[in-house]
N, C-alpha and C positions, 0 to 999 in steps of 0.2 A: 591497241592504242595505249599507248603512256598518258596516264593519267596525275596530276598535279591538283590533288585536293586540297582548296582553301577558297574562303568566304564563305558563302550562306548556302547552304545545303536544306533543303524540304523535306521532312521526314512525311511524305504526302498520307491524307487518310486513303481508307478504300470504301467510296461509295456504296451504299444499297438501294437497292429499288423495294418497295414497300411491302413485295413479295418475298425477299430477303436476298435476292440473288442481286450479283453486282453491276451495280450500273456502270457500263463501260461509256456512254454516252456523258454523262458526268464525268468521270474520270480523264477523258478528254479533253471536256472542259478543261479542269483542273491546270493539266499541264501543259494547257495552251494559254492558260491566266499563268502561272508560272513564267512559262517563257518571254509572254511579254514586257510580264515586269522586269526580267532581269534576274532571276534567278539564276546563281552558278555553277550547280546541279543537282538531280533529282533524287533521292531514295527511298522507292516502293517498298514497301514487307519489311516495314521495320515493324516495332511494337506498337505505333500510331497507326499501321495500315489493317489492325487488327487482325495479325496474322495467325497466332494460336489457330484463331477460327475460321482459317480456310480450308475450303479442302486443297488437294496437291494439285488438281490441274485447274482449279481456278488463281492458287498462290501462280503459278506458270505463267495462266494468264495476264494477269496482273501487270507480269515484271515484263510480260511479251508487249502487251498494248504501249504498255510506257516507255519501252524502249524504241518501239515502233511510231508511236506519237512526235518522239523528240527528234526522232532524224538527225540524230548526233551533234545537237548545236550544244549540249551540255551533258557533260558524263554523268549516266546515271549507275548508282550506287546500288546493289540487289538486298538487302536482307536477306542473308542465310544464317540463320543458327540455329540454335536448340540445345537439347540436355542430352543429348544419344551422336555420339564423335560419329561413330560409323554412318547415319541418315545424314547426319548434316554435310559433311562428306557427299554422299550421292546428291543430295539438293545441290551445291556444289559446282559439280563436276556436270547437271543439266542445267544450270542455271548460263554457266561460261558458254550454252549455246545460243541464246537467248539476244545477244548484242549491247552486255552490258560491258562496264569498264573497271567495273570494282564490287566490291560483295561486304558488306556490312556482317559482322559476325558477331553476336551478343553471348558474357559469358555464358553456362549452363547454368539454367535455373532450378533451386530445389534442390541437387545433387549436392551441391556445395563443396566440390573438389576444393585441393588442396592447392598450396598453389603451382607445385610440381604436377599435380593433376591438369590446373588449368594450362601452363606450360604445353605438357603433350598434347593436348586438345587444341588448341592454337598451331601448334606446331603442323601436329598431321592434317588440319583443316587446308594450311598454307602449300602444303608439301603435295596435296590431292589438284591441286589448280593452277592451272598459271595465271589467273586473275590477281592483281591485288588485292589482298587484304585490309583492310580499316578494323580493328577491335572495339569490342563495344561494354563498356563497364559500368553499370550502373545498378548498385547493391540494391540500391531500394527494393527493387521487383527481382534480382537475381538472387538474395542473400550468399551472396561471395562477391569479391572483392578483388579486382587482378591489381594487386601490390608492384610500386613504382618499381621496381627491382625485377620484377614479372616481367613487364611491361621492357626494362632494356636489357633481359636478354630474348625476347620475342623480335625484339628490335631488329636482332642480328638476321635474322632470316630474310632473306633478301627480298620479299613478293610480302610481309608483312609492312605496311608503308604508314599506317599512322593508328589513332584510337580518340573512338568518342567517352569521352571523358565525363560523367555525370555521377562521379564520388560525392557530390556537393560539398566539396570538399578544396577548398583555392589551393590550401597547406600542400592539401596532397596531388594536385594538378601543379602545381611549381614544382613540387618533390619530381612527378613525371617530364615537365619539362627539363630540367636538370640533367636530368638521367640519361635520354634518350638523346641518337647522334643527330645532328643536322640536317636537315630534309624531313625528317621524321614528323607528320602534321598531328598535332595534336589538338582536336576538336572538342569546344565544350558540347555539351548533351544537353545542359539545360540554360534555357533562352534569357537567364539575368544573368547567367556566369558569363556570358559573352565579352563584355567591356573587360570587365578584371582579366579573364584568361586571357583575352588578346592582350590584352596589357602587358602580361608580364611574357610574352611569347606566344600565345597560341596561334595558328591558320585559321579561325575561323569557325562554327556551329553548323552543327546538325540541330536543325530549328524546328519547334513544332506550330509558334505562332505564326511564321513566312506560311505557313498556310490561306493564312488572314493576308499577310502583308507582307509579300515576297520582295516586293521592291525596295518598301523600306529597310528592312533587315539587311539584305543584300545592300543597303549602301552603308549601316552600320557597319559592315565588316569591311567592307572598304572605305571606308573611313578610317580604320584601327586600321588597316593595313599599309595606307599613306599617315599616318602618324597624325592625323586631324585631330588630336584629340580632344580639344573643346567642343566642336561643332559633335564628335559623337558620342561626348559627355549628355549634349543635350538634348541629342536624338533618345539618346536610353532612357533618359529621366524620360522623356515625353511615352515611349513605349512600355515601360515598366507595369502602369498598372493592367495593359494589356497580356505581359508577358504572365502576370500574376494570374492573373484572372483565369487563364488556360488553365490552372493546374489547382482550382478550388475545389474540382472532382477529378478522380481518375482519370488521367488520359489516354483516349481521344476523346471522352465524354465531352469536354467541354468544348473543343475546337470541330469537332463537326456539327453539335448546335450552332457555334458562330457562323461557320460555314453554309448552315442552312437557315439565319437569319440573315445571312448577303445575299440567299440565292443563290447558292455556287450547286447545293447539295440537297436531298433532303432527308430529314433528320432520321436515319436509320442505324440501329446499332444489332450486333449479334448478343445474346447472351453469351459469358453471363452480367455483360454490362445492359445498362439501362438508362433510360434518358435522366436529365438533371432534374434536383429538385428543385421545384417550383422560388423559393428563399433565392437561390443560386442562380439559376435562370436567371432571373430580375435583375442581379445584381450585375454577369456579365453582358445581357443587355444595356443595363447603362454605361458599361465599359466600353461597349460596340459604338454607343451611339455619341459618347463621348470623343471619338476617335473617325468618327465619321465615317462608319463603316457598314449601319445598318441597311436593306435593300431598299428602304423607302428615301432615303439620302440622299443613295448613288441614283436613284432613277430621275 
């Protein structure tokens, strides 16, 4: 299936049940609240589905159920990467069995390859699959950097088709748009870069708050993509303190709390995260309830 990534993409969390093991009943849910709002498509086992912390045939299952769930009304996007080219390679190569459309790849973390390192590592990742590739750069938690210049000669490889962009950086996500040939979707990664990168070119986000508010999001980005841009000037200001709020603890801390103050979830995390603090809590509660989002609202 040719895949044409743009608008609002769900970097979904991964459910736990209280026992620690994942709740696929939840998860369900999930991407069946997705679908209805309007979500353009899904991406299991990214860094918000708490992947570090799976094991390998529940990471499988994961990307199985949701692939299975969607029934192909919207391409879903796998999380595969890691710090070791050769495993993420096999992750890979049984993921493209799975019934996805494309495979999320984050640089290596910790190693801090060069960028001729990262180069190869992108390379032979794209060269092991025939799935599309999306790149995924975001220094914060990777410490490396796939540099705009990286970035368009990866370009060249034919099954490498676009990158989530969360440099926090506009200078250097225009530097990448620039760069890169036509078709080429370059996604922000983080949910206030949205307006601006689509502004100045982008396809569209891999979102972590469309968790919350798939629908909305999703019409944000098509909003920017018909050129409405008043109307989603006004959208953003109105979502902004939401979009903040997510990221006042490490994420997914904070958007599976939200999650399970809707009711969608309930609050479970794997170490070595841990629930919010209490200061914090309060605060995206009143975010929640400002936005009309809390379960006692909706009921």
């Amino acid at each position: 299936m040719a895949v044409d990534v743009k608008g609002c993409g769900t970097a979904l969390v991964t459910p736990f049940r209280r026992n620690g093991s994942i709740d696929e009943d939840a998860l369900r849910r999930l991407v069946q609240f997705q679908l209805r709002e309007g979500i353009d498509f899904l991406v299991p086992c990214g860094t918000t589905g708490e992947t570090p912390t799976l094991e390998h045939s529940e990471y499988l299952g994961v990307i199985r159920l949701v692939a299975e769930e969607t029934r192909g009304q919207v391409p879903v996007i796998a999380g595969v990467g890691g710090n070791n080219t050769r495993k993420v390679i096999e992750l890979a190569q049984e993921v493209e069995k799975l019934g996805v459309q494309a495979i999320l790849s984050v640089a290596p973390y910790y190693n801090k390859p060069t960028q001729e390192g990262l180069y190869q590592h992108f390379k032979a990742i794209a060269q092991s699959t025939s799935l599309p590739v999306i790149l995924y750069n975001v220094p914060s938690r990777t410490s490396s950097n796939i540099e705009p210049a990286t970035v368009a000669r990866l370009a060249e490889i034919r099954n490498i088709i676009g990158i989530k962009e969360a440099s926090g950086s506009i200078v250097q996500q225009m530097e990448v748009l620039q760069a890169v040939p036509a078709g080429f979707r370059v996604l922000s990664g983080d949910d206030a870069f949205t307006l601006p990168l689509m502004a100045a070119g982008g396809a569209g986000v891999i979102s972590v708050v469309s968790n919350e508010i798939p629908g909305l999001m999703a019409r944000l980005t098509r909003l920017m993509l018909e050129r409405a841009y008043e109307e989603a000037r006004q959208l953003h200001a109105r979502l902004l303190p939401l979009m903040q709020v997510n990221f006042i603890e490490t994420n997914p801390i904070p958007v599976k709390a939200a999650l399970a103050m809707m009711g969608l979830i309930e609050e479970v995390y794997r170490l070595p995260l841990v629930p919010m603090k209490p200061e914090n809590r309060a605060k995206l509660e009143r975010v929640l309830a400002a936005q009309g989002l809390l379960r006692a609202q909706k009921a």
